[in-house]
C-alpha positions in Angstrom: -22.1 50.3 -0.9 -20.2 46.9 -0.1 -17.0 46.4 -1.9 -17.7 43.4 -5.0 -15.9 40.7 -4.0 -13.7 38.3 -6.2 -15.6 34.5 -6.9 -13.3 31.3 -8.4 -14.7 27.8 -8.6 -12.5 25.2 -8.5 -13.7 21.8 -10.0 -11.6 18.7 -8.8 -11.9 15.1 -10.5 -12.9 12.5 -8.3 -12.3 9.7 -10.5 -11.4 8.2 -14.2 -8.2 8.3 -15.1 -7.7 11.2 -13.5 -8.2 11.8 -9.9 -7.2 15.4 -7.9 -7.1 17.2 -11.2 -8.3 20.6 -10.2 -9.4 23.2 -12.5 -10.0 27.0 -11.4 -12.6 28.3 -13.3 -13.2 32.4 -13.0 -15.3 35.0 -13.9 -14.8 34.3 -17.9 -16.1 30.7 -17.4 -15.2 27.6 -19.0 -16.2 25.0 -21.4 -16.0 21.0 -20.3 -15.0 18.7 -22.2 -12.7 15.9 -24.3 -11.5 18.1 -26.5 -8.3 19.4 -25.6 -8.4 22.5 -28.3 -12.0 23.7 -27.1 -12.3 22.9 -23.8 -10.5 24.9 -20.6 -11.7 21.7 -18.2 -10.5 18.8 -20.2 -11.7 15.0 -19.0 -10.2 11.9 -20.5 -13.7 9.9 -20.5 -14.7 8.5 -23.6 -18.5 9.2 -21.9 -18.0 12.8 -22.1 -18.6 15.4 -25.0 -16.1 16.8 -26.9 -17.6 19.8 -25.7 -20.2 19.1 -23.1 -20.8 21.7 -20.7 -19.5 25.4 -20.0 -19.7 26.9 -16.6 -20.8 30.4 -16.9 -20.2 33.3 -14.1 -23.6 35.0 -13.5 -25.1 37.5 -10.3 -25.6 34.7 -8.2 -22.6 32.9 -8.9 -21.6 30.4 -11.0 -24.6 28.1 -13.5 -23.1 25.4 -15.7 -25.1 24.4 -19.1 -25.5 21.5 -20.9 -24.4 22.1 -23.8 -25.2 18.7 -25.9 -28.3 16.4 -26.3 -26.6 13.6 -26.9 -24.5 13.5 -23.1 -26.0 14.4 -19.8 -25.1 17.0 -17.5 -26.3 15.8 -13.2 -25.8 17.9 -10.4 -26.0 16.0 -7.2 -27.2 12.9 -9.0 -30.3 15.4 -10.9 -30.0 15.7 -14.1 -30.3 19.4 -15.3 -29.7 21.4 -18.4 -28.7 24.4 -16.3 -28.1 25.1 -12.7 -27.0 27.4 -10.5 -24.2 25.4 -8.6 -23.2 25.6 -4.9 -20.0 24.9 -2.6 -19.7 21.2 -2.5 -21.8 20.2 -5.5 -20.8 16.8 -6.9 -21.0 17.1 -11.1 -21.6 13.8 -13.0 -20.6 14.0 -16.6 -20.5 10.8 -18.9 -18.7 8.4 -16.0 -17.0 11.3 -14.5 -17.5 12.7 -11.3 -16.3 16.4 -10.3 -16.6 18.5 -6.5 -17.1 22.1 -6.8 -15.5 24.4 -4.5 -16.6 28.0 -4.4 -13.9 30.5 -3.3 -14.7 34.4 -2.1 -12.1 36.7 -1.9 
């Protein structure tokens, strides 16, 4: 039997106001959003949800959900509802853009 090993993602704001924000998300997940009070990954874009999408830790990694109709969620310029994300995805939410990192430990 192989030891489990530890998974983070780390989701870093490539633009809007601000750029090289990183945000470690880990096996509890996070919500993303505008809202400072329910969201763990908070983005200052008035194009964004104040709760938009949550990143959820599953078997295969990490999936993150759209979580609104009103806002869209893309994942390497798709748009998705859910998706199982990978090292070097680029998120689009409202006029934001986010690179996921996957860490192993």
């Amino acid at each position: 039997m192989q030891p489990s090993r530890e998974i983070e993602l780390v989701l870093t704001i490539e633009n809007n106001t601000s750029p090289g924000n990183r945000y470690v998300v880990g096996s509890g997940g996070a919500v993303i959003g505008r809202d400072h009070s329910r969201a763990e990954v908070v983005i200052g874009d008035a194009l964004v949800s104040r709760v938009h999408a949550r990143v959820e830790r599953v078997a295969e990694g990490f999936m993150i959900v759209n979580l609104t109709d009103a806002n869209h969620v893309y994942v390497n310029g798709n748009e998705v509802q859910r998706a199982l994300l990978k090292d070097g995805d680029l998120l689009r939410l409202g006029g934001s853009d986010l690179r996921v990192k996957i860490h192993r430990r």
